[in-house]
KOLVO-723203 format. One record per residue (C-alpha): residue number from 1; residue in one letter; chain; x, y, z. Coordinates in steps of 0.25 Angstrom, whole numbers, padded with zeros to 4 digits, always signed. Example, Ala and Ser with C-alpha at 12.3 -4.5 7.8 and 13.67 -1.06 7.14 Angstrom:
BEGIN
  resi  resn  chain     c1     c2     c3
     1     A      A  +0049  -0018  +0031
     2     S      A  +0055  -0004  +0029
***
This chain:
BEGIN
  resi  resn  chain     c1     c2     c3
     1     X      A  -0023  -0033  -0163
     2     X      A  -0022  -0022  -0154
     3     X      A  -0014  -0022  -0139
     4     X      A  -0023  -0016  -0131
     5     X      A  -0019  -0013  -0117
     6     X      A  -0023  -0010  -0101
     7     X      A  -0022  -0010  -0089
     8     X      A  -0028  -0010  -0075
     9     X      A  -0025  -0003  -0062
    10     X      A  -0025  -0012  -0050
    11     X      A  -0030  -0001  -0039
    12     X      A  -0042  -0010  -0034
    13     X      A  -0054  -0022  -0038
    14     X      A  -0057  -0019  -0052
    15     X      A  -0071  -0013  -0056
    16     X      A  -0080  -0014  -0066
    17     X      A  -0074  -0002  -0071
    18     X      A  -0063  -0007  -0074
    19     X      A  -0069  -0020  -0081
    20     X      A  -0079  -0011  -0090
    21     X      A  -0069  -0002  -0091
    22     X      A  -0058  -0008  -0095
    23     X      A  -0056  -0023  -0092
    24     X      A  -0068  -0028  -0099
    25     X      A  -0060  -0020  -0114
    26     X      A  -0048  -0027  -0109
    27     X      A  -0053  -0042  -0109
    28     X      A  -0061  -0039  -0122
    29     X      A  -0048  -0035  -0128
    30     X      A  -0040  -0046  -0126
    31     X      A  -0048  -0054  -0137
    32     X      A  -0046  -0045  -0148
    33     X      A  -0032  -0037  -0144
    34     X      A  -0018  -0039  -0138
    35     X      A  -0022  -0036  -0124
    36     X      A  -0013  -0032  -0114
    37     X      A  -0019  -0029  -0098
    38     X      A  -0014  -0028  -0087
    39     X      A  -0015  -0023  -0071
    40     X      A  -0007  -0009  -0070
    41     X      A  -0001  -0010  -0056
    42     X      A  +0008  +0001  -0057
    43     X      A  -0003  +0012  -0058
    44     X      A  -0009  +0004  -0046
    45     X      A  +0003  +0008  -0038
    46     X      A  -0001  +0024  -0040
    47     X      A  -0014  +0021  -0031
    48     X      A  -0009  +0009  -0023
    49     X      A  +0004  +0007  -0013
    50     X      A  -0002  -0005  -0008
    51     X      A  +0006  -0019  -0011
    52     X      A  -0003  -0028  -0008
    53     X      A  -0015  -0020  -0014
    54     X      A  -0010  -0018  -0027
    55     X      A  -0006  -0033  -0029
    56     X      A  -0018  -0037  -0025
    57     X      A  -0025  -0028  -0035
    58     X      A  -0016  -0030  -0046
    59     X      A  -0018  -0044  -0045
    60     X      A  -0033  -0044  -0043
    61     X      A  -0035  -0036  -0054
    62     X      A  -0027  -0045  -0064
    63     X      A  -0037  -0055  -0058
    64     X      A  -0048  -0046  -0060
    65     X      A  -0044  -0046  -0074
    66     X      A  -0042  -0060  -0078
    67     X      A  -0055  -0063  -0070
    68     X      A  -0060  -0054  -0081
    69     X      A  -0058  -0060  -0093
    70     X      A  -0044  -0057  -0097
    71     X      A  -0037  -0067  -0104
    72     X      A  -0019  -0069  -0102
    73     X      A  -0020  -0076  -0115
    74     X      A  -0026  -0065  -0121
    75     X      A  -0019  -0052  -0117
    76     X      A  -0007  -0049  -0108
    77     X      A  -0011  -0045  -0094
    78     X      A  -0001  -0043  -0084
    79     X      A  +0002  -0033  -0070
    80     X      A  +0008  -0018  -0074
    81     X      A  +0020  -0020  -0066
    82     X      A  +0023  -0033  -0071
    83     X      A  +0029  -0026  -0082
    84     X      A  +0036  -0016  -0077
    85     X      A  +0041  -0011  -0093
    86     X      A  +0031  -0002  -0091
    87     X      A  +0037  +0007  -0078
    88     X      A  +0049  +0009  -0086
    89     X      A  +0040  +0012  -0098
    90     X      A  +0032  +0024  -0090
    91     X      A  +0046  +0030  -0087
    92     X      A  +0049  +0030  -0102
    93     X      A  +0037  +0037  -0104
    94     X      A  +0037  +0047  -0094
    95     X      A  +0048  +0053  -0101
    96     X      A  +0040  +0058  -0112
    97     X      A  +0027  +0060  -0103
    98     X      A  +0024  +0076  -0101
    99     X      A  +0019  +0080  -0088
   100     X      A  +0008  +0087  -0093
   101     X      A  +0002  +0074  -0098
   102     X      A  +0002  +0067  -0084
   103     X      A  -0003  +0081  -0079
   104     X      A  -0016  +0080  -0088
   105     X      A  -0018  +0066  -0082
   106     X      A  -0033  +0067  -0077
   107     X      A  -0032  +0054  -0069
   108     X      A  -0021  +0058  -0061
   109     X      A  -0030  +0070  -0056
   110     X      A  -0042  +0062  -0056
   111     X      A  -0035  +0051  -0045
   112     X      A  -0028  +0062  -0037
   113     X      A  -0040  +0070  -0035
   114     X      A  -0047  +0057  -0030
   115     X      A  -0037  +0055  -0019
   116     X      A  -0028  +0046  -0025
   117     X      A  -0012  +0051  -0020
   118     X      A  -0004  +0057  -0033
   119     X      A  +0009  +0051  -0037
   120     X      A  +0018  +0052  -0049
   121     X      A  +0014  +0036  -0052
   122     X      A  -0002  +0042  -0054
   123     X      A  +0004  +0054  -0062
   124     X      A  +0013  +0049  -0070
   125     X      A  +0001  +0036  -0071
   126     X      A  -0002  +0037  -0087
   127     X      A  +0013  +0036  -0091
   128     X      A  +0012  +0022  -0083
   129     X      A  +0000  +0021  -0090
   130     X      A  +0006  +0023  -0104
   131     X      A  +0017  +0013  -0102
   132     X      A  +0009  +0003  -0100
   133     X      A  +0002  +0004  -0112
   134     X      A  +0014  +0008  -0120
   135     X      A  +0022  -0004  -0115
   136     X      A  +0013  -0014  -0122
   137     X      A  +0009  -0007  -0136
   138     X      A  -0005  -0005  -0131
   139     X      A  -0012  -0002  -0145
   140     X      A  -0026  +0000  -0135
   141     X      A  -0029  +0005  -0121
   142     X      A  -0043  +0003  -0118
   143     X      A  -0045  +0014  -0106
   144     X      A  -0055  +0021  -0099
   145     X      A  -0059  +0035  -0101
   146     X      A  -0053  +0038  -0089
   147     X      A  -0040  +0033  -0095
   148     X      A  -0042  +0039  -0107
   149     X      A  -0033  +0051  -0104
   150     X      A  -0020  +0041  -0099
   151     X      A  -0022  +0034  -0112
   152     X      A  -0021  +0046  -0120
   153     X      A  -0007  +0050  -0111
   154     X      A  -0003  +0035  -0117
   155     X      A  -0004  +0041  -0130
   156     X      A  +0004  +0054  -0127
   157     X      A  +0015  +0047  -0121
   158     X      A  +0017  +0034  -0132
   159     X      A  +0016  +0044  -0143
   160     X      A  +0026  +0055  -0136
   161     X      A  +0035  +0044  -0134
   162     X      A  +0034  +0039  -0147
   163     X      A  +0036  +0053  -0154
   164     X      A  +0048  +0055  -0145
   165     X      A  +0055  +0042  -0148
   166     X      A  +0047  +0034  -0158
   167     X      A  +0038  +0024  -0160
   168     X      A  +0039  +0017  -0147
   169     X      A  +0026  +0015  -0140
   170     X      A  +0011  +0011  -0146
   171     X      A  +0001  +0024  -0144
   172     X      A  -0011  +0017  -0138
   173     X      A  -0025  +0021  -0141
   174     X      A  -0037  +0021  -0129
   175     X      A  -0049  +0012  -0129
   176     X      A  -0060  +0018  -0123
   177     X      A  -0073  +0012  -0120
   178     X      A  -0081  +0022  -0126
   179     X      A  -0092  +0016  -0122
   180     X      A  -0091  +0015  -0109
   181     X      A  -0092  +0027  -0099
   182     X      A  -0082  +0029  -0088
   183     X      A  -0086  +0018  -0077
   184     X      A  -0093  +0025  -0063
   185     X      A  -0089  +0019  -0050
   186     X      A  -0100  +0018  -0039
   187     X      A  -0098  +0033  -0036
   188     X      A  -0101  +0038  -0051
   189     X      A  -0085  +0041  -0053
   190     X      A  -0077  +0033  -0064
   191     X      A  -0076  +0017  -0056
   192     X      A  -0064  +0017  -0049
   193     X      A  -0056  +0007  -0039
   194     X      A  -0048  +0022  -0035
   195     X      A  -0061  +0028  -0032
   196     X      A  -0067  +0016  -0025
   197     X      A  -0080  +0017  -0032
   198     X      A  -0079  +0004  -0042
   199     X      A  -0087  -0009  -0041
   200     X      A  -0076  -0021  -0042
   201     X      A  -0078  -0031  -0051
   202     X      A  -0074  -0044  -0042
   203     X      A  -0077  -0038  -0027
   204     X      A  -0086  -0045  -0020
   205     X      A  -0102  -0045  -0023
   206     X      A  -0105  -0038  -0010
   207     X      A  -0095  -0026  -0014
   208     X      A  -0099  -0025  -0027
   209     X      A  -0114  -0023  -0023
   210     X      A  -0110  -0014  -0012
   211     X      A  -0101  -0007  -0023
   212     X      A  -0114  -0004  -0033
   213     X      A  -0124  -0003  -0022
   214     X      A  -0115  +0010  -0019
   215     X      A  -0116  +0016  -0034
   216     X      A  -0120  +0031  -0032
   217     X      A  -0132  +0034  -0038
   218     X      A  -0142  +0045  -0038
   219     X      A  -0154  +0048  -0031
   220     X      A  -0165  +0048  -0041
   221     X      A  -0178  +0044  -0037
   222     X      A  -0184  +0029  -0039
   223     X      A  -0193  +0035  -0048
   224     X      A  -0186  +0043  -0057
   225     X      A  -0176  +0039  -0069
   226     X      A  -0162  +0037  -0064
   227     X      A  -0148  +0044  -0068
   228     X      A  -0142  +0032  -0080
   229     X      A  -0127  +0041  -0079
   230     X      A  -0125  +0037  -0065
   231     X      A  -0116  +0026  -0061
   232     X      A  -0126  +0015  -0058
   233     X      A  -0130  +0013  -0072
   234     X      A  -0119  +0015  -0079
   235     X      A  -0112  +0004  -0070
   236     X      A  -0123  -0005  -0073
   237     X      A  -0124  -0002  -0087
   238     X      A  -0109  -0009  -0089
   239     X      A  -0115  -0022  -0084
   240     X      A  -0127  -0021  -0094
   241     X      A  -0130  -0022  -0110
   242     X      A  -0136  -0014  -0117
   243     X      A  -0150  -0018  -0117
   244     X      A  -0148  -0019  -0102
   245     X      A  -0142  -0005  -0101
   246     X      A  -0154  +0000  -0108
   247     X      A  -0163  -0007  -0096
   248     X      A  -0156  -0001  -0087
   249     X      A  -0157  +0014  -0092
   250     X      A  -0171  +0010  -0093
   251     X      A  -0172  +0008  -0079
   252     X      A  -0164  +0022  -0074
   253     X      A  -0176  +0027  -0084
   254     X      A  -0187  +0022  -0078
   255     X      A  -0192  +0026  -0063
   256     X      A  -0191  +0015  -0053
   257     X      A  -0175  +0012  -0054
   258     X      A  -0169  +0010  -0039
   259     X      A  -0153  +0012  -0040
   260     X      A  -0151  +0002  -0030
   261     X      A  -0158  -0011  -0039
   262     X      A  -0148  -0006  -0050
   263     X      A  -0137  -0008  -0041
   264     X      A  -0141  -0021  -0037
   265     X      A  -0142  -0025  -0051
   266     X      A  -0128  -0018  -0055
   267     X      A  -0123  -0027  -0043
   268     X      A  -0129  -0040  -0049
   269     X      A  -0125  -0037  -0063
   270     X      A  -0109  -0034  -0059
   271     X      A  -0108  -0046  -0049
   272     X      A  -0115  -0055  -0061
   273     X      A  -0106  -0051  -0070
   274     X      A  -0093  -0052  -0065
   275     X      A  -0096  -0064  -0058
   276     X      A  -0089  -0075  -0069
   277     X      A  -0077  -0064  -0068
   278     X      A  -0076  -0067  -0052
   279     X      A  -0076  -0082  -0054
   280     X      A  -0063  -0081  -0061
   281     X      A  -0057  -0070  -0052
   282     X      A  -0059  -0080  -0042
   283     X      A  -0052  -0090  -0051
   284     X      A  -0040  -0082  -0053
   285     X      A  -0039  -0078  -0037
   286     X      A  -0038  -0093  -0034
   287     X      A  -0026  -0093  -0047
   288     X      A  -0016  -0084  -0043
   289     X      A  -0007  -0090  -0050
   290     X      A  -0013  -0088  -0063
   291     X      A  -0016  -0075  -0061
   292     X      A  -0001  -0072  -0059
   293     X      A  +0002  -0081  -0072
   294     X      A  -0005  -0072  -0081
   295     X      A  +0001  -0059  -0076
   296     X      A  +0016  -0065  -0076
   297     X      A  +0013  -0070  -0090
   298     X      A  +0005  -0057  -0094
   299     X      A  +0018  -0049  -0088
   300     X      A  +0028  -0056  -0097
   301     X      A  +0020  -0053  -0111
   302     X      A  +0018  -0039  -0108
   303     X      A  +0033  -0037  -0104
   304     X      A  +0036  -0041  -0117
   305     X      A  +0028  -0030  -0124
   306     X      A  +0033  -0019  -0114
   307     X      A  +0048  -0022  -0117
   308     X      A  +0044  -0021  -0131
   309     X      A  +0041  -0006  -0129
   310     X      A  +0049  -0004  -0117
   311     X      A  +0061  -0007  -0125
   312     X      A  +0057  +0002  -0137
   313     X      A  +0054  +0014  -0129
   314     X      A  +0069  +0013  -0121
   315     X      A  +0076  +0009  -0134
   316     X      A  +0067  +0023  -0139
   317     X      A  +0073  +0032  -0129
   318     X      A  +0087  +0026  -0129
   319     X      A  +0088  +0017  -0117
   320     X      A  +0090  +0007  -0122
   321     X      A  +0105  +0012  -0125
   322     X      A  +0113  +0000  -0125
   323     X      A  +0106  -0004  -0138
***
């Protein structure tokens, strides 16, 4: 049995990005693997200086989660700074971290460029990143291909720690979805809660409409075959099987096809199937109390595993001196 592990950023509602792209893994994990999940609210804080936003998104999203299908008897899910192990691990690490890797980060360029303020928490981001996976063991890290690189700095850092003072940490290997192409947002870009261009999963209907109404598209002629690399079909394309995805490709084939019916479809088809999920959302905004049970409980098992390996790296570079 493998521990495989990830987390979730609480910048905003949660989007279908995220559940196809990495939340969906996650829950099907949990009934073959050690799972461990959890809401990483420290990064949050490279993006948000808002107390009452970030608590309301760090709860929402463990909400979000639940609602989803992950199951506390089956995996460990708890809140980032609940375990705060892993800050005094990122320090550690940061030791044997070169510049030149956090200079070859193509995130941080990418969310700078974008608008979002630099700071040395967004730089210094994937060493927080790699203590959080070398806190727990993680044996597997499903990511993105967007967090493919930060995955790989993982590696260099557990390894050079490892060379420099021994067999401390586990080196994780990636899981990526192959399969599955990097998600577009509404505007064509990779879906986004930074960008604002993501359909929520659990907003209202009347957002989530107005939110696929709004997916760009081109300006073929009713009569002509339609573009199928363009973010319309490939976010409609998550939500069917493969018989159905061949219909549809049909469809863009064939003259006649109006953008607008497809959207209205797409908007049928994501309110339909995330509906059972809402029920339960609801459940669990009307149990609070639970919903704060799971995380305190989730906490207290993965602070055990991160003592584990916080005491093996001090005792490895000699602070743990009084034994």
């Amino acid at each position: 049995m493998k521990r495989v592990l990830s987390g979730i950023q609480p910048s905003g509602q949660l989007h279908i990005g995220n559940y196809f792209g990495m939340m969906s893994r996650m829950i099907q994990y949990q009934e073959q693997n050690e799972l461990y999940c959890f809401i990483v609210d420290y990064h949050a804080l490279t993006t948000i200086n808002n107390r009452e936003l970030l608590q309301s998104n760090t709860l929402n999203a463990a909400m979000d989660f639940l609602a989803l299908g992950l199951d506390p008897d089956k995996s460990i899910f708890w809140i980032q700074s609940d375990v705060p192990q892993v800050t005094e691990l990122t320090w550690l690490l940061s030791t044997v971290t070169g510049m030149g890797l956090l200079e070859r980060a193509t995130s941080y360029k990418d969310k700078t460029s974008r608008g979002i303020s630099p700071n040395v928490g967004l730089f210094s981001y994937p060493i927080l990143m790699a203590a959080d996976i070398l806190c727990f063991g993680g044996d597997v890290v499903p990511v993105g291909k967007d967090q493919k690189q930060h995955l790989e700095m993982t590696r260099d850092i557990a390894q050079r720690f490892n060379k420099i003072y021994g067999n401390v940490f586990v080196v994780p290997d990636a899981d990526i979805n192959k399969s599955l192409q990097l998600i577009p947002g509404i505007d064509g870009q990779k879906m986004s809660k930074s960008y604002g261009n993501d359909i929520p999963i659990f907003a209202n209907e009347k957002i989530i409409r107005k939110r696929i109404m709004s997916i760009t598209t081109d300006s073929t002629q009713i009569d002509e075959p339609k573009d199928k690399n363009t973010p319309l079909f490939q976010i409609y394309s998550l939500f069917l099987n493969e018989n159905e995805k061949k219909e549809l490709a049909s469809r863009y084939d064939r003259p006649g096809l109006r953008y607008g019916d497809v959207k209205k479809e797409l908007a049928d088809r994501v309110i339909d199937f995330f509906q059972p999920y809402r029920e339960k959302r609801e459940y669990l905004e009307n149990h609070m109390d639970y919903v704060k049970k799971v995380l305190k409980d989730g906490a207290e098992k993965a602070s055990f595993t991160a003592d584990k390996y916080l005491t093996k790296a001090r005792t490895a570079m000699g602070l743990n001196y009084a034994k």
